[in-house]
N, CA, C and O atoms as a MOPAC input file, in Angstrom:
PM7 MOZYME 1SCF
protein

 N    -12.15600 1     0.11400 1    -0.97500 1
 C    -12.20200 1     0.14500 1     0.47400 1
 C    -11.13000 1     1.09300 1     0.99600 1
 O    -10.06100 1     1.22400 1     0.40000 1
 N    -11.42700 1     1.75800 1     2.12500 1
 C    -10.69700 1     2.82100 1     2.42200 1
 C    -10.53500 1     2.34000 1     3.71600 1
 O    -11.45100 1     1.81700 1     4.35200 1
 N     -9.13100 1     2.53500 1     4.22500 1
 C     -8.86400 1     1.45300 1     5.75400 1
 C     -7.29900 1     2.33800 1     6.10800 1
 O     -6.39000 1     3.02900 1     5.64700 1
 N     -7.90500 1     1.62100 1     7.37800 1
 C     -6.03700 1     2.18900 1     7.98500 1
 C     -5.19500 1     1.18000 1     8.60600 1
 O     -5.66400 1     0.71900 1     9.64600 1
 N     -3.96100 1     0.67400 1     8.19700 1
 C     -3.44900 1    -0.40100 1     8.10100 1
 C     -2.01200 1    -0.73900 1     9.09700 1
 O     -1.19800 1     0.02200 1     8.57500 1
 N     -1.59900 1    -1.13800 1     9.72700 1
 C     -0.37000 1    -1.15200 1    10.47900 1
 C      0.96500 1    -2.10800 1    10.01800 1
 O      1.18200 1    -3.30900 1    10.18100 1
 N      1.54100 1    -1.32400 1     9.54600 1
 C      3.03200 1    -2.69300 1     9.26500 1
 C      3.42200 1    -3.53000 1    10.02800 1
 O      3.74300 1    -3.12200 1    11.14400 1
 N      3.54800 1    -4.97000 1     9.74800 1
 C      4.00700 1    -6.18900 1    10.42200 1
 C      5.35100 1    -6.06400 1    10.24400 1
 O      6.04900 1    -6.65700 1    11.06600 1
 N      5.85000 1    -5.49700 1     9.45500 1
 C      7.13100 1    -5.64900 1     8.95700 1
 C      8.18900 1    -4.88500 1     8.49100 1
 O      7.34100 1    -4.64100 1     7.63200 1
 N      8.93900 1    -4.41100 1     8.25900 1
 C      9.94400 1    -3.77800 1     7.24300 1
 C      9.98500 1    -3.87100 1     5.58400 1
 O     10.40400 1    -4.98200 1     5.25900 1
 N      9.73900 1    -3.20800 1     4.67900 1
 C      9.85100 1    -3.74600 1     3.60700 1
 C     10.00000 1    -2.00200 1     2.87200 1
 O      9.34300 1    -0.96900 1     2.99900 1
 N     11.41600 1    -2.45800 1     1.96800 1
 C     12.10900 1    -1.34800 1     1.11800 1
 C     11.42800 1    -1.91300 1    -0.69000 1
 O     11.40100 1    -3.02600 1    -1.21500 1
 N     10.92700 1    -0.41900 1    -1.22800 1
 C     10.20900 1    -0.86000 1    -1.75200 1
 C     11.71000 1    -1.25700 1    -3.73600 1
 O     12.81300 1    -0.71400 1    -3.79900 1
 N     11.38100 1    -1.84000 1    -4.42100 1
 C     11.99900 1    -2.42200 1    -5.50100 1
 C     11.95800 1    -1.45100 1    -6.73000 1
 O     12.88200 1    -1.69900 1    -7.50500 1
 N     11.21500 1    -0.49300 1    -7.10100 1
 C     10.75900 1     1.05800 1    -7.84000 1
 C     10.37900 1     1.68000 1    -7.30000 1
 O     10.16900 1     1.59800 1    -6.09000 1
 N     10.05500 1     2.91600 1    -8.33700 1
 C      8.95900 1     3.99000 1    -7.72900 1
 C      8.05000 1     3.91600 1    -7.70100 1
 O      7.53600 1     4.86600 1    -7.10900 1
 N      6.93200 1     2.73800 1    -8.29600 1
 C      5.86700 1     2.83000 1    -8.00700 1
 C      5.85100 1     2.38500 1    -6.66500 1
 O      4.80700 1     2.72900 1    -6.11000 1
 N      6.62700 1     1.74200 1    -5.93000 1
 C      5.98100 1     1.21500 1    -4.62100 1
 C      6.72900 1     1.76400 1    -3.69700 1
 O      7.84100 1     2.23200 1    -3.94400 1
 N      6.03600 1     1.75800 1    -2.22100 1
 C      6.92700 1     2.54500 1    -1.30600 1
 C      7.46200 1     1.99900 1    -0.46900 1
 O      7.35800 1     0.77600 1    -0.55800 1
 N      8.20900 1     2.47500 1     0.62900 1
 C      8.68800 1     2.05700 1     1.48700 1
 C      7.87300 1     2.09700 1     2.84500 1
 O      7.24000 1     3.03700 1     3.32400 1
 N      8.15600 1     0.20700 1     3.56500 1
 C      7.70600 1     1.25100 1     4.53700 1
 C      7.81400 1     0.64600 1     6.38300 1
 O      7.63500 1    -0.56900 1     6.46600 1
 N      7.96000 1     1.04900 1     7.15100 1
 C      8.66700 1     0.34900 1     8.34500 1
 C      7.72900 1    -0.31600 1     9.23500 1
 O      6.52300 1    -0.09100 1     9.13200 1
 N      8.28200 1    -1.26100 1    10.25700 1
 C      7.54100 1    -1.66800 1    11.00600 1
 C      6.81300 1    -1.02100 1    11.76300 1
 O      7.41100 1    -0.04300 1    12.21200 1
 N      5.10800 1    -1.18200 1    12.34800 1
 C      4.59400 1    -0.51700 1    13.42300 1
 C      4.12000 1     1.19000 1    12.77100 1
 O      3.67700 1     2.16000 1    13.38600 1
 N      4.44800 1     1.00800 1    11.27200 1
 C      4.12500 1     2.44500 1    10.64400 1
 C      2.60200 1     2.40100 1    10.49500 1
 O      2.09500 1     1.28500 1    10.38300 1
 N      1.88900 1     3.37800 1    10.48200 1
 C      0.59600 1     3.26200 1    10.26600 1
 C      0.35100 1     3.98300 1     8.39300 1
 O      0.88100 1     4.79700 1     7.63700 1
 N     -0.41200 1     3.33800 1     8.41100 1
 C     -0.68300 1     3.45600 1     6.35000 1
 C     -2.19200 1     3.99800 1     5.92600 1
 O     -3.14700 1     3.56700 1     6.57300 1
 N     -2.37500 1     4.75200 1     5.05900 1
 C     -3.50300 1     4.98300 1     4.98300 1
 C     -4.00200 1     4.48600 1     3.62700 1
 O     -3.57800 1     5.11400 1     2.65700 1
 N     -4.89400 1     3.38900 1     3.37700 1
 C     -4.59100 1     2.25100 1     1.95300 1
 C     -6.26700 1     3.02700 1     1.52000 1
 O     -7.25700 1     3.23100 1     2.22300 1
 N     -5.98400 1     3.30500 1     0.05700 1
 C     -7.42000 1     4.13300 1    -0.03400 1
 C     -7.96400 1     3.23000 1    -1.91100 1
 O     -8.99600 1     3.50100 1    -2.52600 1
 N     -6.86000 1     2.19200 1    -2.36400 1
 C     -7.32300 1     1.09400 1    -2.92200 1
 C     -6.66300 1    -0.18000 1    -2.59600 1
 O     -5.63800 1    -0.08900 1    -1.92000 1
 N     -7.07800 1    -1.40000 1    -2.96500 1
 C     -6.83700 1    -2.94100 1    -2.95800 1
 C     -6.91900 1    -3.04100 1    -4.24500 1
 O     -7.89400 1    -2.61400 1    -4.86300 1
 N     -5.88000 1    -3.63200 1    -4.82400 1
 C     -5.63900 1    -3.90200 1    -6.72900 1
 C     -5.61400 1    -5.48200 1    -6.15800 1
 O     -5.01700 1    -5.66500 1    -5.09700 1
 N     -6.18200 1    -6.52000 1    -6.76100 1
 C     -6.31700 1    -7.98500 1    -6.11700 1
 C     -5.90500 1    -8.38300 1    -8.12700 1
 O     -6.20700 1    -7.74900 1    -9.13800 1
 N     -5.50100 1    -9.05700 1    -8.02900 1
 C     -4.86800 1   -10.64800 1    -8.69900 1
 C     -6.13300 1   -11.14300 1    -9.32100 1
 O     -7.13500 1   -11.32300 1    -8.63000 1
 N     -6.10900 1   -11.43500 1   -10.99200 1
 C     -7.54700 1   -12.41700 1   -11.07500 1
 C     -7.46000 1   -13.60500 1   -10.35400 1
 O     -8.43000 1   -14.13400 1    -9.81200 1
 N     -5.85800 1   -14.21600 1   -10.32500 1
 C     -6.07200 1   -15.76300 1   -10.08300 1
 C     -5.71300 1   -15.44800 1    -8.20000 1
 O     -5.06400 1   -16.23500 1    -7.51100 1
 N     -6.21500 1   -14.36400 1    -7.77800 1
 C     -5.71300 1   -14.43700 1    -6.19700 1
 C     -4.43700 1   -15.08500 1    -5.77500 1
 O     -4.51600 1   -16.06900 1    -5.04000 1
 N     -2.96700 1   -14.53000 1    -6.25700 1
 C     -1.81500 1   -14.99400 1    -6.01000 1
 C     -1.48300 1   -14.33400 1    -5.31000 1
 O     -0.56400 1   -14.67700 1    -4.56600 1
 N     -2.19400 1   -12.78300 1    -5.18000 1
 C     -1.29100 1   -11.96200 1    -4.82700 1
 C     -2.23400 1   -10.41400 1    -4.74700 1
 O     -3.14100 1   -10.12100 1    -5.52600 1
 N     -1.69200 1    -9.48300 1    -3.49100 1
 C     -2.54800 1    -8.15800 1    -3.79400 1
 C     -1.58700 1    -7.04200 1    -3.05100 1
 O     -0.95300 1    -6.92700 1    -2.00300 1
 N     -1.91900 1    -6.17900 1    -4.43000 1
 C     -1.19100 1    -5.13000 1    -3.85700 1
 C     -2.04400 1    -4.04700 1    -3.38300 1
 O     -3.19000 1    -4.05000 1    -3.83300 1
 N     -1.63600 1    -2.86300 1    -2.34100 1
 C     -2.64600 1    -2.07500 1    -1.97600 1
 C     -2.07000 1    -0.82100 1    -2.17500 1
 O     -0.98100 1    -0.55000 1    -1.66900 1
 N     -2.77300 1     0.07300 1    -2.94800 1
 C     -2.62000 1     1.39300 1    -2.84600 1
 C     -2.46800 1     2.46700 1    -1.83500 1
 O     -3.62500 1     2.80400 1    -1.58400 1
 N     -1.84500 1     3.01800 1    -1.28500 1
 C     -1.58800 1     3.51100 1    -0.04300 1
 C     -0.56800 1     4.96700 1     0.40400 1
 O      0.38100 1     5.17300 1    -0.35200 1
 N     -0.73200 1     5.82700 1     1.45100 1
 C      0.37100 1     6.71100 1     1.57200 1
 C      0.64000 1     6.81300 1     2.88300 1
 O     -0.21900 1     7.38200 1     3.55700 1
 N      1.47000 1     6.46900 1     3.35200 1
 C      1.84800 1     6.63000 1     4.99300 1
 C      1.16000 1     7.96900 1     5.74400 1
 O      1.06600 1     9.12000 1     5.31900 1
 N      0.68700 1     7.35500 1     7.09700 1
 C     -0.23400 1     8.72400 1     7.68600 1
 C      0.74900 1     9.74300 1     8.65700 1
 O      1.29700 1     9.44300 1     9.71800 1
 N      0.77900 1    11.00300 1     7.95500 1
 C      1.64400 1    12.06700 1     8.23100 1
 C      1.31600 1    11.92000 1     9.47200 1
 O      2.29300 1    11.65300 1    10.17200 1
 N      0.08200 1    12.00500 1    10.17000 1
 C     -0.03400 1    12.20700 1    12.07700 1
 C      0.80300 1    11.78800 1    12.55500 1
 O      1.31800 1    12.51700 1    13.40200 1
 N      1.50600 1    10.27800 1    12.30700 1
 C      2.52000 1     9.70900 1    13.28600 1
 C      3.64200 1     9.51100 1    13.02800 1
 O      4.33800 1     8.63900 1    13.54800 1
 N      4.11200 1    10.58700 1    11.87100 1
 C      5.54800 1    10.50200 1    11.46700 1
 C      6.00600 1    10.96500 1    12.80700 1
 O      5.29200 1    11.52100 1    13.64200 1
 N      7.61500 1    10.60200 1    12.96000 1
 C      8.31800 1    10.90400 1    13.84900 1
 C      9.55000 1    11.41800 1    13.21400 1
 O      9.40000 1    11.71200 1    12.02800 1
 N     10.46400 1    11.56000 1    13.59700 1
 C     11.67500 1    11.78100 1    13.06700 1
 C     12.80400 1    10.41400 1    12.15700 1
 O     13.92400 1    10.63900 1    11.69800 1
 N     12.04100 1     9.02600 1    12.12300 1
 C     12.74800 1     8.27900 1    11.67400 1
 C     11.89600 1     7.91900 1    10.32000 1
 O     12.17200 1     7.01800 1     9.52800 1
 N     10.99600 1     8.66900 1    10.25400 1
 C     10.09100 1     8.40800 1     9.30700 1
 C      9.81500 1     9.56900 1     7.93100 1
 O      9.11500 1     9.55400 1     6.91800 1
 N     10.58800 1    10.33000 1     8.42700 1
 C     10.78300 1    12.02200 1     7.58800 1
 C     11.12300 1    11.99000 1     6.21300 1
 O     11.06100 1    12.94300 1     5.43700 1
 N     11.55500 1    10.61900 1     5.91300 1
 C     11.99100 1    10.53600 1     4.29700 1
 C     10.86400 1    10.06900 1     3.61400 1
 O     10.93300 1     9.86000 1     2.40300 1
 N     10.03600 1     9.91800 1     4.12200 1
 C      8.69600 1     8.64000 1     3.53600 1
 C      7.45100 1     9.73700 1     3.49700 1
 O      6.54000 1     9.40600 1     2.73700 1
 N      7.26300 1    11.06400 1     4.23900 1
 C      6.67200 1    11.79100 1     4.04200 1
 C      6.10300 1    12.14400 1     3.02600 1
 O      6.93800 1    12.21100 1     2.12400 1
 N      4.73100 1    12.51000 1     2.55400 1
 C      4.30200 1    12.87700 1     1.20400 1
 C      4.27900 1    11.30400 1     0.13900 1
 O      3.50000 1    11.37300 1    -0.81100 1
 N      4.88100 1    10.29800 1     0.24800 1
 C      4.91700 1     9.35300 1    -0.40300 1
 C      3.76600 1     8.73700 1    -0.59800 1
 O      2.88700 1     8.77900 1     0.26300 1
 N      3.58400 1     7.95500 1    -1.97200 1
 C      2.33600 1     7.50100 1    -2.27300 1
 C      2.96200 1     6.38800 1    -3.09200 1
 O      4.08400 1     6.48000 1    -3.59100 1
 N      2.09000 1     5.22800 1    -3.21300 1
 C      2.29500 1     4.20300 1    -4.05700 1
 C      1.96000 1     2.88000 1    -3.46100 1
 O      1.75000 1     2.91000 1    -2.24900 1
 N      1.88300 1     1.93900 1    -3.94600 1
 C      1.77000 1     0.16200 1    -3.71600 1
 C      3.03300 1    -0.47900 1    -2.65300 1
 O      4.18900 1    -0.12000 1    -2.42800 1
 N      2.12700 1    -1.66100 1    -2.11600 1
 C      2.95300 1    -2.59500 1    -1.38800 1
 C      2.09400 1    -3.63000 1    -1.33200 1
 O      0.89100 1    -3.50800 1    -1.56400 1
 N      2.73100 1    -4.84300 1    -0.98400 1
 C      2.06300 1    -6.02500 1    -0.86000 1
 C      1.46300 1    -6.34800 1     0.25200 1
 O      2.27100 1    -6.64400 1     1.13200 1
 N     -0.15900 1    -6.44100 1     0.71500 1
 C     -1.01700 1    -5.97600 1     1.36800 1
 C     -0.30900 1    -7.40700 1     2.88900 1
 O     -0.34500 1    -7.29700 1     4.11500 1
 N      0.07200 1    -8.21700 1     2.26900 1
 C      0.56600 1    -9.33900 1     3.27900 1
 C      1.57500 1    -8.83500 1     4.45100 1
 O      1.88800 1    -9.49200 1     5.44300 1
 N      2.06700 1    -7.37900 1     4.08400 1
 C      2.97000 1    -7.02400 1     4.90300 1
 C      2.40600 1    -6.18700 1     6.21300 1
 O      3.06300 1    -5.58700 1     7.06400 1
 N      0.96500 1    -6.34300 1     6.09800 1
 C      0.12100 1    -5.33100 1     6.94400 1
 C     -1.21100 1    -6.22200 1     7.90700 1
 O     -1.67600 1    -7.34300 1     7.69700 1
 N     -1.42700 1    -5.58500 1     8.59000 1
 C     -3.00000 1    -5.98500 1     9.15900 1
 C     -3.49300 1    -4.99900 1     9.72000 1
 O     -3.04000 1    -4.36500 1    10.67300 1
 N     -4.91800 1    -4.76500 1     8.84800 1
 C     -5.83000 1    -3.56200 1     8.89300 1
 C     -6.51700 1    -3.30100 1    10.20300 1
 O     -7.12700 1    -4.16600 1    10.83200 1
 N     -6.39500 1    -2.20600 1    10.52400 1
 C     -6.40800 1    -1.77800 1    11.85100 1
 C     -8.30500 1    -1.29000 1    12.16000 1
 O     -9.09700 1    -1.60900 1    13.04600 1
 N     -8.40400 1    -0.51600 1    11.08900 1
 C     -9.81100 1    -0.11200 1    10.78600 1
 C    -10.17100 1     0.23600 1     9.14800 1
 O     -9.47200 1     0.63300 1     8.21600 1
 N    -11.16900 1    -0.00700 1     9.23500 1
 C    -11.98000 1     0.48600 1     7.81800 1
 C    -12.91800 1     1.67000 1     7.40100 1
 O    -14.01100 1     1.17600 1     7.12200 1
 N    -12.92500 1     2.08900 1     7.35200 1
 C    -13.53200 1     3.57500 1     6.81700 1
 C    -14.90200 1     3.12400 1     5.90400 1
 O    -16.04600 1     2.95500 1     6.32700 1
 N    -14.45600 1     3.00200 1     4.67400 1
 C    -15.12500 1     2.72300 1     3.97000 1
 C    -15.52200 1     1.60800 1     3.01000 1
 O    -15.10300 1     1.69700 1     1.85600 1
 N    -16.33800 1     0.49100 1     3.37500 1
 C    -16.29200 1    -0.65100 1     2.45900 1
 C    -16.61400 1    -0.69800 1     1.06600 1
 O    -17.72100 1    -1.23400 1     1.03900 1
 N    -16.17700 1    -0.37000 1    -0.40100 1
 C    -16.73400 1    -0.40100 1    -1.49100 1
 C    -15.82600 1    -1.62600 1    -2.60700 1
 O    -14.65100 1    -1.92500 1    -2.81800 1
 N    -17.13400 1    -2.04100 1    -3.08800 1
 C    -16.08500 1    -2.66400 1    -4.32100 1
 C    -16.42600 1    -2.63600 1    -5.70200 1
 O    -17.47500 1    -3.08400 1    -6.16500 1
 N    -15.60200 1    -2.15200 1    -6.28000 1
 C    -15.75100 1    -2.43000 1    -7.88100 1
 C    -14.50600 1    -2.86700 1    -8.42600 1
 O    -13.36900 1    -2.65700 1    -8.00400 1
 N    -14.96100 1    -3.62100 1    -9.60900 1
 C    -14.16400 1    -4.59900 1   -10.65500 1
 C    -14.07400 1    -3.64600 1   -12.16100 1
 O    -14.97600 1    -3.34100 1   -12.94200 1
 N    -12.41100 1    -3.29400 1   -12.19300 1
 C    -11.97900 1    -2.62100 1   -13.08600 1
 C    -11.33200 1    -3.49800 1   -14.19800 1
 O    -10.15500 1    -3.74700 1   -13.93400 1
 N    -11.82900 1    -4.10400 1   -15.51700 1
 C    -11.06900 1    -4.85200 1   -16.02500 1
 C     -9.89100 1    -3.95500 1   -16.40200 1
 O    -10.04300 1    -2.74400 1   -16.56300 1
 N     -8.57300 1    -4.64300 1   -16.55700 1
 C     -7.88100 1    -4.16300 1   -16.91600 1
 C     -6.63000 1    -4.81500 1   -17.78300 1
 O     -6.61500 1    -6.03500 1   -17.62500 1
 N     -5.82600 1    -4.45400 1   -18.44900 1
 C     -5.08000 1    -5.37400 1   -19.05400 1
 C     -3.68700 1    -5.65300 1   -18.29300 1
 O     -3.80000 1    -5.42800 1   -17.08800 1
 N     -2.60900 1    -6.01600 1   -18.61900 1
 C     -1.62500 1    -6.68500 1   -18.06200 1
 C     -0.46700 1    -5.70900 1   -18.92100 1
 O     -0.62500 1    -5.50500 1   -20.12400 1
 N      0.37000 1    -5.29900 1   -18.38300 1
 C      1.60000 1    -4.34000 1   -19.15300 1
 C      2.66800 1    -4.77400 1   -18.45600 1
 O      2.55100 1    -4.80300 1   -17.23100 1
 N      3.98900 1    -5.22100 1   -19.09700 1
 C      4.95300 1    -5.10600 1   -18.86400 1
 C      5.42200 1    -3.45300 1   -18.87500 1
 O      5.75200 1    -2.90200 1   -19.92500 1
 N      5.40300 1    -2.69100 1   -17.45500 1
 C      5.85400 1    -1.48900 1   -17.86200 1
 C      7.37900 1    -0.95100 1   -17.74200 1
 O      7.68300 1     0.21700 1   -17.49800 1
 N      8.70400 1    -2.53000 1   -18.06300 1
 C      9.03000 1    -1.67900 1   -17.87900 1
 C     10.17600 1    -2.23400 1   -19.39800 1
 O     11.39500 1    -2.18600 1   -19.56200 1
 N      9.01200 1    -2.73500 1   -20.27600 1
 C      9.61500 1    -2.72300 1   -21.71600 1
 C      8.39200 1    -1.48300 1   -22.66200 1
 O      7.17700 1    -1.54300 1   -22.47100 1
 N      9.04600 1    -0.44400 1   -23.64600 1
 C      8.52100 1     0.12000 1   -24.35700 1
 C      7.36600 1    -0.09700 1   -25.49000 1
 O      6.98200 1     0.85500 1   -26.17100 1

């Protein structure tokens, strides 16, 4: 699903895979990675350059995950779904 999403909140992201990202920011989420046991979902996403401002200039170009709870989707683009099995990795033991 391809959607455009608005931050409820503030949230600094914990690595590089995930980003940062501020309240009232608008997001452009172009996957949903969902949880088998639904605990939890993260959404794939890159902040939408149109409404950067000047407090937002570091986050530019950024891409990566956040936890979709921190948002409420503003509009949807495109509804699709598919189920990618996938396995489980600790990535951040070798």
């Amino acid at each position: 699903t391809n959607s455009l999403a608005k931050a409820e909140e503030d949230y600094n992201a914990s690595d590089c895979r995930i980003i940062n990202i501020k309240k009232g920011q608008l997001i452009y989420v172009y996957s949903k990675l969902m949880n088998e046991k639904d605990s939890g979902e993260f959404w794939a996403a890159t902040p939408c350059l149109k409404v950067y401002g000047e407090q937002y200039a570091d986050h530019m170009g950024a891409a990566g995950y956040f936890p979709s709870s921190l948002v409420s989707e503003q509009h949807v683009y495109q509804e699709a779904n598919k189920t990618v099995p996938t396995r489980v990795r600790n990535l951040q033991k070798p």
